[in-house]
N, C-alpha and C positions, 0 to 999 in steps of 0.2 A: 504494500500500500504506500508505504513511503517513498518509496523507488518511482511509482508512478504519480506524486505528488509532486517532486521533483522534477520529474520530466515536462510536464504538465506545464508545473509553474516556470524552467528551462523556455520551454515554447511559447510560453504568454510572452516575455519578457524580449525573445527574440522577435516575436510580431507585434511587439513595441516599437522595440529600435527601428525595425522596418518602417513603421509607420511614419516615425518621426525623421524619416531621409528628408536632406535640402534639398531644393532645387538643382539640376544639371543644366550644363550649354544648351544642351539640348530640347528643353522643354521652350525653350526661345527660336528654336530654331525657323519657327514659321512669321518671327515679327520682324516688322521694318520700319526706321530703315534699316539698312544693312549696316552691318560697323565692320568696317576696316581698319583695324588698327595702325597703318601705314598710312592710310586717309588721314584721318580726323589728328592722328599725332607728329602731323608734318606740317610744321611753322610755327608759329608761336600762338600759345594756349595757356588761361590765365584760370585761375582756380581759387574760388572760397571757401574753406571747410572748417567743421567744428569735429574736436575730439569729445567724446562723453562718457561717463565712468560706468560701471555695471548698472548705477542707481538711474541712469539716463540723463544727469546733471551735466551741465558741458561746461569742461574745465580748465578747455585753452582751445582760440580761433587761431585760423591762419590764411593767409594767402600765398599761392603758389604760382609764380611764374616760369612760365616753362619755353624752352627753345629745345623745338623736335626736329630731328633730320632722318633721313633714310638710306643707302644704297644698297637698290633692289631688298633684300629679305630680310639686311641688318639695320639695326636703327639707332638712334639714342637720342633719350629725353633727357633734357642735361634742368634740373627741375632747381628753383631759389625758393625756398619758406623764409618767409617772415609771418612769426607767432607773436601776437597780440601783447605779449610781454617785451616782443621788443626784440625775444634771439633769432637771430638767422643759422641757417641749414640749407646746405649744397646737398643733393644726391643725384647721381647720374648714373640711369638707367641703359644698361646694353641688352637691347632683345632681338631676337635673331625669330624670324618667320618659321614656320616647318608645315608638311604638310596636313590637309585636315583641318585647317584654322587654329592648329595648335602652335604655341607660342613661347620661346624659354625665357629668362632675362637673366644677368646679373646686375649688384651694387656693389659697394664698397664695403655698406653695412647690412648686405643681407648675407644670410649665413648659405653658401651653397647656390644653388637655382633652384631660380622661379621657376616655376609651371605654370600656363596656362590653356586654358581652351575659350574660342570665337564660336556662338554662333548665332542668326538672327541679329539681330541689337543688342548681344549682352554680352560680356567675358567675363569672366570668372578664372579668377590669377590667385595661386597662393604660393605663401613664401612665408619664411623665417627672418626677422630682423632682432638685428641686435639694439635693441631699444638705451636710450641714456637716460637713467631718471638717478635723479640726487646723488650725483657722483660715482654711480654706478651703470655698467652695463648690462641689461636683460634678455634674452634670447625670447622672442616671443611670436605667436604665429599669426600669420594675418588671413582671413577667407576675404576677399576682395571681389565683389561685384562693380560692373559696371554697364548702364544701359545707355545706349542712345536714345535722343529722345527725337533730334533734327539734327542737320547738318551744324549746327554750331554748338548744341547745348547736350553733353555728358553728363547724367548722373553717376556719385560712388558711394556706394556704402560699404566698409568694411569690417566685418570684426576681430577683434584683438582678441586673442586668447594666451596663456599657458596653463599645461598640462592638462589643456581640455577644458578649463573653468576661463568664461569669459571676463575679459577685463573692462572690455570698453567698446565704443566702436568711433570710426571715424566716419561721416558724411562729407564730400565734396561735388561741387556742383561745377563742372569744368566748361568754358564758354571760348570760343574759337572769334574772331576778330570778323 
């Protein structure tokens, strides 16, 4: 009886976690417009976002200036933060095309590569960054959505996490000239 109580409750628990699967590239795949990642990230692209704590409280704004270039499948988004306090932040993005709409990158302070997948209007990018808060460095992981909405206007929401427990997330709203 035990044994089958176990299993039982084994199987609830795994059609749980089913249940509560995120969204894929793929469930976008029929929306438009299309996003090109090599489109919309070639020239300069200027961005507003807010970061906000697990509680939903938003705890530092920023603005991101961005100069994007391409040759053919390689890229880079050479990105300037200025945060609301005042500090500035360089990070510049190497992504390289592949096919499938799939997409890798590095930084400087992400740990390893990114991964990503295109499709429809939406990309979904994750990666590992070594995060700086109060004098120290954090390894933390990022699920990174993003949708088009028209040729000039990107939405992004990302969230932060370690070890699985969500920290926070960032919202930016990316707008093309």
């Amino acid at each position: 009886m035990n044994r089958r109580l176990w299993l039982a409750g084994g199987l609830a628990a795994a059609l749980a976690t089913a249940g509560c699967a995120g969204p894929t590239p793929a469930d976008y795949a029929a929306e438009r417009p299309l996003l090109d990642l090599r489109e919309y990230f070639n020239g300069d692209v200027t961005a507003h976002g807010i970061f906000t704590d697990r509680s939903g409280k938003v705890v530092r704004r920023f603005t991101v200036l961005m100069k994007n270039s391409w040759d053919g499948d390689n890229g880079v988004l050479d990105e300037y933060f200025t945060y609301s306090d005042g500090e500035t932040q360089r990070r510049v993005w190497r992504l390289k095309k592949l096919p499938d709409g799939r997409y890798t990158g590095t930084a400087d302070d992400v740990i390893g590569e990114a991964s990503g997948q295109a499709a429809g209007n939406a990309f979904n990018w994750r990666y590992t960054l070594a995060l700086p808060v109060d004098g120290k460095v954090y390894h933390v992981q990022f699920d990174d959505w993003m949708y088009l909405v028209d040729e000039r206007v990107m939405l992004n929401k990302a969230v932060m996490s370690k070890f699985g427990i969500k920290l926070g997330e960032v919202t930016l709203a990316f707008t093309k000239p």
